[in-house]
N, C-alpha and C positions, 0 to 999 in steps of 0.2 A: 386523540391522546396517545402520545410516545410511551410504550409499557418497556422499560428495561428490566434487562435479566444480566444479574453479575455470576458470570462463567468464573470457575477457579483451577490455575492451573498450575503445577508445584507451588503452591502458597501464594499467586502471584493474582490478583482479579482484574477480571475487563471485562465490562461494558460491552451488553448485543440485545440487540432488537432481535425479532422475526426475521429482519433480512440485512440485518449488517451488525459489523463487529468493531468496535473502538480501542483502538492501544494508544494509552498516554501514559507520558513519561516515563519511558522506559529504555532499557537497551535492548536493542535489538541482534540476537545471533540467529545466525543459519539453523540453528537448535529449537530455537523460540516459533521461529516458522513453522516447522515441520511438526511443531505440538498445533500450533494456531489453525494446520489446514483440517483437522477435526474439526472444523466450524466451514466447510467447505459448503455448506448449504447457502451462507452466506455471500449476497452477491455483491454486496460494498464493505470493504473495509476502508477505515477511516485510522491514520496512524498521526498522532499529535505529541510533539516535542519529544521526539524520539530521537535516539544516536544510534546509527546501524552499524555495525558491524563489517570488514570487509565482505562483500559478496550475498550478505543477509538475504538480500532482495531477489536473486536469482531463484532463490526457491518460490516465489510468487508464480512463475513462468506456468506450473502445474495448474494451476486454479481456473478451468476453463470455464468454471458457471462467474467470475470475477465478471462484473460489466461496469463496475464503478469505484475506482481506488482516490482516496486524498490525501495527501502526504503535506500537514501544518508545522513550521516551525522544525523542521526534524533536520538532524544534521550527517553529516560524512554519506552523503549517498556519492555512490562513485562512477555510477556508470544507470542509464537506462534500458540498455540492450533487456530485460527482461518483460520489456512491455511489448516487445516482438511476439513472444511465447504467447502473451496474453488475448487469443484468437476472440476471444467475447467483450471484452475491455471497448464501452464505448464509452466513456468519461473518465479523465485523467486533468486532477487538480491538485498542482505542484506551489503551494503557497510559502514563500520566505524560505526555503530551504537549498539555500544555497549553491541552485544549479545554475550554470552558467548555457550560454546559444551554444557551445561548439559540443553541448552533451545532448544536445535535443537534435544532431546529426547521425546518435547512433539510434533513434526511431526509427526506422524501414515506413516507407507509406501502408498505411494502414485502409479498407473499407469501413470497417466496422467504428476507428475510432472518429468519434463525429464530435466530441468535446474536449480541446484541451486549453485549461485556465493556468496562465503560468501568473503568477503575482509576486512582489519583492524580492524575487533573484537578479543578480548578478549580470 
């Protein structure tokens, strides 16, 4: 049985398990991150019909216990270079949101990442 717990933060709630944290629909700023890594125990975050903000994601790169990120629906992602940072990240599932081949060339070869599910992009 899945027990969720609604986290609240400036007025705003999300969805977290024991070990993962869910953001839907929402905007995403560089701001919003930096409150989010307070849940840094968590090792999957799951981010659904989200619009980012320039460079939002870049704050992700800190998150060394992150082993599992999904990114549904979510739009203006501009660049992946933060999944570099991400030394623990081994599953990475990029569904409908809009990244095109020539952005999955700013990946560096990874050991550790051992899953990546790309679906309905570009």
């Amino acid at each position: 049985m899945k027990v969720y717990h609604t986290v609240e933060i400036d007025g705003e709630k999300y969805s977290r398990k024991e070990t993962s944290l869910t953001v839907a629909d929402k905007r995403v700023t560089e701001e919003l991150i930096q409150k989010l890594k307070a849940f840094q125990n968590c090792t999957c975050w799951i981010l659904k019909i989200c619009t980012f903000e320039p460079q939002a994601l870049d704050g992700l790169g800190e998150l060394q216990e992150l082993t599992q990120l999904k990114l549904e629906h979510c739009e203006n992602i501009e660049n992946l270079t933060f999944v570099n940072e991400l030394t623990g990240l081994y599953r990475l599932e990029l569904s409908d949101c809009g990244i095109n081949n020539k952005s999955f060339d700013q990946i560096k070869s990874s050991d550790r990442l051992q899953v990546l599910t790309v679906s309905g992009n570009p």
